[in-house]
C-alpha positions in Angstrom: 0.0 0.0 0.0 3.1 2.5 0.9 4.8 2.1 -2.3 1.6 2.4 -4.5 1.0 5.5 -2.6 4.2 6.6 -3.8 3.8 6.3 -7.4 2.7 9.5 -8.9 3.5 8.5 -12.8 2.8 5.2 -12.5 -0.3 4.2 -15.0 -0.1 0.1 -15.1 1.1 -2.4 -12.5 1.3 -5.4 -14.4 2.1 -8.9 -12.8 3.8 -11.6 -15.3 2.2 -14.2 -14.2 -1.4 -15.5 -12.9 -3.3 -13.8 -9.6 -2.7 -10.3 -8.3 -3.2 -11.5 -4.7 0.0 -9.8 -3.7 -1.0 -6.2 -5.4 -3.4 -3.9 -3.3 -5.7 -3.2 -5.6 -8.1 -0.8 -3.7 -5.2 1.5 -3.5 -4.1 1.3 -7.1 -7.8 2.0 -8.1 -7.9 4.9 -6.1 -4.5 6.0 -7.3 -6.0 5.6 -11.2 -3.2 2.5 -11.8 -4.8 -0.3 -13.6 -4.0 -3.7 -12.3 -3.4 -6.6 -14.5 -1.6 -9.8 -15.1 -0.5 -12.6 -17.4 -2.6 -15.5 -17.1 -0.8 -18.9 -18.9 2.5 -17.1 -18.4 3.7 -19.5 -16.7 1.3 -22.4 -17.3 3.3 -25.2 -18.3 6.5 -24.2 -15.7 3.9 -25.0 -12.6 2.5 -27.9 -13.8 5.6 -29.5 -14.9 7.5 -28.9 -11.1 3.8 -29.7 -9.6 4.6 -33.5 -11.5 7.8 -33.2 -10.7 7.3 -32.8 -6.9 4.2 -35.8 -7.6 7.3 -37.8 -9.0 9.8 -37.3 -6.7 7.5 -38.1 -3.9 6.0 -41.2 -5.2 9.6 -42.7 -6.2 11.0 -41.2 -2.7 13.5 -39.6 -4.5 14.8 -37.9 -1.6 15.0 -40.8 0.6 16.5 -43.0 -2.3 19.4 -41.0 -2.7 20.0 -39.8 1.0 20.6 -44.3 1.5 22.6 -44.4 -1.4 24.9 -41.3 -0.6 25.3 -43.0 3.1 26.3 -46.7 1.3 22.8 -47.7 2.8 20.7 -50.6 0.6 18.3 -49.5 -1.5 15.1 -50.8 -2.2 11.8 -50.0 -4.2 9.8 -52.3 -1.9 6.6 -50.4 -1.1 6.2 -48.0 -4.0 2.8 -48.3 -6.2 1.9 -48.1 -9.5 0.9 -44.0 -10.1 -2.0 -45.8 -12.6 -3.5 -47.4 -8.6 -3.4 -43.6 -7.4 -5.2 -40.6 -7.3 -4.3 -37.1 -7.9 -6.9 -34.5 -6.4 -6.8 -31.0 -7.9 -8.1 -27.6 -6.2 -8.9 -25.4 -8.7 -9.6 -26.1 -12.1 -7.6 -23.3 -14.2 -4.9 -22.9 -16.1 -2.7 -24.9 -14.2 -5.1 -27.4 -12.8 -6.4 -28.5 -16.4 -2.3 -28.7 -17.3 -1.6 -30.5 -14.4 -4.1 -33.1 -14.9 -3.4 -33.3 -18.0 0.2 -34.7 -17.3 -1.4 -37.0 -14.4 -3.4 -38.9 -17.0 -0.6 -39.4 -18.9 1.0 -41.0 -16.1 -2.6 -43.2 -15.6 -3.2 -41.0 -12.6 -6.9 -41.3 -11.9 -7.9 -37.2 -11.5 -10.1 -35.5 -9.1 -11.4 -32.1 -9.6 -12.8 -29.6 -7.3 -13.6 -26.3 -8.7 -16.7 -24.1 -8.3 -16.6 -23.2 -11.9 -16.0 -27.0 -13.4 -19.6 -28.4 -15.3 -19.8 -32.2 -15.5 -19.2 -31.6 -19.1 -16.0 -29.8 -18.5 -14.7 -32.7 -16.7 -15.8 -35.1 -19.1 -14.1 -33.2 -21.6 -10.9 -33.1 -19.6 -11.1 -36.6 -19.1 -11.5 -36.0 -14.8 -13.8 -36.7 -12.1 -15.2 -34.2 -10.5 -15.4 -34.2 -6.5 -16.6 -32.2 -4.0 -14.0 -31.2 -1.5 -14.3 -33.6 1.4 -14.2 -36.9 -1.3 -11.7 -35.0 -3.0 -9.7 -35.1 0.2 -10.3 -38.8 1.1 -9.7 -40.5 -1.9 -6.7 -38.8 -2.9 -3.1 -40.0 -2.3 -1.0 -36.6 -3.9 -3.4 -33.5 -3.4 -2.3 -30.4 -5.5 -3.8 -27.0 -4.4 -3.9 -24.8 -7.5 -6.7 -22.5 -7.0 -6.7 -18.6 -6.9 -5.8 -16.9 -3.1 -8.6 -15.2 -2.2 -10.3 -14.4 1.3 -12.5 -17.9 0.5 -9.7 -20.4 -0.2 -7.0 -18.4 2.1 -6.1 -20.8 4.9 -8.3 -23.4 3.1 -7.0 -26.6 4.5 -6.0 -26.6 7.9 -6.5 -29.1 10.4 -10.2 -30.4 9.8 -9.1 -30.9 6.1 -5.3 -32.9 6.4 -7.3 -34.9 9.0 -9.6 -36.0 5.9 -6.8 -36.9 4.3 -5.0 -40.2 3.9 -2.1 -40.8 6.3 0.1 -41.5 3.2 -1.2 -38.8 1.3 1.1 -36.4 -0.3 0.4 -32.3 -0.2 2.5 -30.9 -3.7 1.5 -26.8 -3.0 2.8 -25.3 -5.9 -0.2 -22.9 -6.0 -0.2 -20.1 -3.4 1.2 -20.9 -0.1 -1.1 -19.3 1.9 -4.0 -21.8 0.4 -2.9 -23.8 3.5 -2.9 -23.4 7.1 0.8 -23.9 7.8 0.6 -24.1 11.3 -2.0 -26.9 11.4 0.2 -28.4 8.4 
């Protein structure tokens, strides 16, 4: 809010880039700045580290090469077939629809949860939708990827990881503040 105050010549704040969640926007508007930003930007970029972060959790990546580095054995005993799991995506954009898109090409069965997705939508996309609380309890990687906005800010906490599998996998590459970190 301080620093838009301070603009005097400034006509356009433009974010590269989706959401303008970190931009006040009241104060711009009263300044006369126009707001925008750059949906799709960077589409493809999120959704490939949001499958990479699905990948690398599935194959415990991490773990893997922590035993190997120590001279530990190494074993894939334990890790499932991605075409027996489902992905559950919060928000339906951009992003979502890219993500999922990658997911079924891994045979990742898809949940959706958007206010916005029709049945025919999903069908199209070739996803289920769910409503939030099946979304939550059926899924084993759930990827929040919906807009920050005083509705979805702090939008699973407690109640909702509860809801979740005890092997489920959170892969946040939307906006951090869609979950309650505290509770997390």
């Amino acid at each position: 809010t301080e620093v838009i105050r301070e603009l005097k010549n400034c006509k356009i704040i433009s974010r590269i880039g989706t959401g303008v969640d970190k931009i006040d926007i009241n104060e711009a508007t009263h300044q006369g700045i126009i707001v925008n930003n750059l949906p799709g930007a960077f589409t493809d970029e999120v959704a490939d580290h949001t499958l990479a972060l699905l990948l690398a959790a599935a194959r415990k990546i991490r773990e893997l090469d922590r035993r190997m580095r120590a001279g530990k054995p190494v074993s894939i005993a334990g890790f499932h077939r991605l075409a027996a799991q489902t992905v559950g995506i919060i928000g339906f954009g951009l992003i979502g629809r890219a993500v999922a898109k990658r997911c079924r090409a891994f045979g990742l069965r898809v949940l959706a949860n958007d206010p916005c997705l029709t049945a025919e939508q999903a069908a199209a996309e070739g996803v289920t939708m769910a409503d939030l609380d099946t979304l939550l309890a059926e899924s084993d990687y759930v990827c929040p990827l919906c807009p920050l906005l005083p509705s979805t800010r702090g939008m699973l906490a407690m109640e909702q990881f509860r809801q979740m599998k005890p092997t489920a996998v959170l892969v946040n590459t939307g906006r951090g503040e869609l979950t309650h970190e505290d509770d997390l």
